[in-house]
KELUMBA-777742 format. One record per residue (C-alpha): residue in three letters; x, y, z. Coordinates in steps of 0.02 Angstrom, whole numbers, padded with zeros to 5 digits, always signed. Each point is the difference from the previous one (the first is absolute). Example, Ala and Ser with C-alpha at 12.3 -4.5 7.8 and 13.67 -1.06 7.14 Angstrom:
% residues 2
ALA+00615-00225+00390;SER+00069+00172-00033;
% end
This chain:
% residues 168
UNK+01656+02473-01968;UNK+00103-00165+00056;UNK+00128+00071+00095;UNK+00180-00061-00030;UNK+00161+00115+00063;UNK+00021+00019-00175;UNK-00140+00126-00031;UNK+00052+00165-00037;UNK-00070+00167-00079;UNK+00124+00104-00102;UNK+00019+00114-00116;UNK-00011-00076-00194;UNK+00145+00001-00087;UNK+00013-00016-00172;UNK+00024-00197-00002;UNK-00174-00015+00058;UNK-00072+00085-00139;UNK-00064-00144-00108;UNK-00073-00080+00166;UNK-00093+00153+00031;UNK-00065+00005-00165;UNK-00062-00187+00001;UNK-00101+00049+00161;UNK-00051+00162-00065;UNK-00060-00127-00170;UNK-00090-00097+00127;UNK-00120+00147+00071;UNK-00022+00062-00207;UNK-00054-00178-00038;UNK-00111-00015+00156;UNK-00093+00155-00061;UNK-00013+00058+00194;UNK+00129+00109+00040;UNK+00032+00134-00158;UNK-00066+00078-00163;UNK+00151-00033-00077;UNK-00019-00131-00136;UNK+00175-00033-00066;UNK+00109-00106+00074;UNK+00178+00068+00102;UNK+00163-00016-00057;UNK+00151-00021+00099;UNK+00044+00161-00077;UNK-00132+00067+00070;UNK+00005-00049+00177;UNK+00173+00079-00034;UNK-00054+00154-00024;UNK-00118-00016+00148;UNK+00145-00060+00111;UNK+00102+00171-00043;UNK-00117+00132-00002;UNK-00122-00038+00157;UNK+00024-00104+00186;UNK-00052-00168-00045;UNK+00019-00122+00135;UNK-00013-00202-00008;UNK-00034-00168+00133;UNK+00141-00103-00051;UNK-00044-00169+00080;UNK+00177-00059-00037;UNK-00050-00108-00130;UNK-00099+00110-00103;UNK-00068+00188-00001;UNK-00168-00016+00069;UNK-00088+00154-00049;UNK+00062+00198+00007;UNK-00068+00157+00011;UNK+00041+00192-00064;UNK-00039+00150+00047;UNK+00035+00108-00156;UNK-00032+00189-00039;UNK-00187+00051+00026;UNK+00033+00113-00162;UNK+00150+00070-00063;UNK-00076+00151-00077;UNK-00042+00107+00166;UNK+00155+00015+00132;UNK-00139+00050+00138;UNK-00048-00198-00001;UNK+00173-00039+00033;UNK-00035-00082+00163;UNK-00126-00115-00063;UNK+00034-00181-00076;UNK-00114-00121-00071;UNK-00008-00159+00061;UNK-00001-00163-00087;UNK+00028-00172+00042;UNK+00013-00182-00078;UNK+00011-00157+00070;UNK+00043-00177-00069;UNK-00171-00119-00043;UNK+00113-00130+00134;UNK+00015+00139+00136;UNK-00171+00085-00001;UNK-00082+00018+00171;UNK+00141-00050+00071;UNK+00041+00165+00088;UNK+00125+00038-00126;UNK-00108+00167-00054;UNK-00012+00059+00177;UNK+00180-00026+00024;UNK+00052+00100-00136;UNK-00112+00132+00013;UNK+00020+00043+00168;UNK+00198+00008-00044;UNK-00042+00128-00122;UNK-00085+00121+00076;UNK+00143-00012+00147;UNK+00159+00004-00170;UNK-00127+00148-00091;UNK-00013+00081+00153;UNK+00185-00018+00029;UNK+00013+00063-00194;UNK-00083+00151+00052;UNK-00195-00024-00056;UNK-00130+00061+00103;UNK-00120-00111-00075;UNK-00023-00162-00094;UNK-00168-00013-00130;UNK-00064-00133-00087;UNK-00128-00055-00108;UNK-00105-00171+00002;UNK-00127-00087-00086;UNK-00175-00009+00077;UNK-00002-00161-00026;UNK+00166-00056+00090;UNK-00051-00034+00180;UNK+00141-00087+00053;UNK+00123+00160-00047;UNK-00141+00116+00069;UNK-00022-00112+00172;UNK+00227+00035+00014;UNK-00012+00174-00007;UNK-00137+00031+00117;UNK+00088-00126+00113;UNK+00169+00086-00023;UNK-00098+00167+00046;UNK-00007+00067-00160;UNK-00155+00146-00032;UNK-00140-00001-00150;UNK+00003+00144-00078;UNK-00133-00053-00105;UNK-00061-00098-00160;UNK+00061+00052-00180;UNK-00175-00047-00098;UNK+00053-00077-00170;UNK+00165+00062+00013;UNK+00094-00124-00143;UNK-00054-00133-00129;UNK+00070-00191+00012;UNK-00065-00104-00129;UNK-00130+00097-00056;UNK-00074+00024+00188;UNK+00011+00177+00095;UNK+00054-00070+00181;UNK-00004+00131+00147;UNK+00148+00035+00117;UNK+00012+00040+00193;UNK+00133+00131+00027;UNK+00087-00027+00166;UNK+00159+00090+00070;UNK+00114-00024+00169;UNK+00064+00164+00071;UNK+00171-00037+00059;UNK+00022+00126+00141;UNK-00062-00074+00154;UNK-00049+00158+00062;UNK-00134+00032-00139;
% end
């Protein structure tokens, strides 16, 4: 990341919304990063902004890339503690340390949030996003063996998580 005194992380607000939806576009369109095949409206990274800690690398200029950590489920309270993950960055700032930046400041704001524990969920196939978490300490759980379809291909996903308590 090019460091200027202008860098900061923050919480979104809900001016940033259509900027986090562009990025989160970007991933969709790269066909690395999610299932999801329809694009994000501003609306949507509303609704993400209100309901779950999502944090972004605003370079001054421009938002960068963000990253959530929303409810693991919100059907059992006993998985209260535990948030999943998820992180975009902008085509212009990838490995650029913006990722690292931002998820390292979300385990510390989750943590802060009250989570225990931060999951996450990633491609096989994306070694660059598998090569941050391992670097940023993060555990393999294990592989999820055709786990979702993308364009007509079963791709497998390695489930990490972060415990957030030092002490564990």
């Amino acid at each position: 990341m090019n460091a200027t005194s202008d860098v900061s992380i923050r919480r979104a607000q809900a001016d940033d919304a259509a900027r986090i939806a562009e990025i989160f576009n970007q991933g969709l369109e790269d066909r690395v990063a999610t299932f999801e095949t329809r694009q994000a409206t501003r609306e949507r990274a509303e609704e993400w902004i209100s309901e779950s800690l999502v944090l972004v690398l605003d370079t001054g200029e421009t938002i960068a890339g963000w990253a959530k950590a929303g409810p693991y489920t919100e059907d059992h309270a006993y998985y209260e503690g535990v948030r999943e993950a998820t992180l975009y960055v902008a085509r212009e700032s990838r490995r650029d340390g913006v990722g690292r930046t931002l998820l390292d400041e979300l385990a510390d704001q989750a943590a802060a949030d009250g989570a225990h524990k931060l999951v996450g969920k990633i491609f096989t196939s994306n070694e660059p996003s598998i090569a941050l978490v391992r670097g940023l300490g993060w555990r393999e759980v294990g592989t999820h063996l055709r786990h979702g379809e993308l364009d007509g291909q079963w791709k497998d996903v390695l489930v990490v998580e972060k415990l957030l308590d030092p002490s564990d």
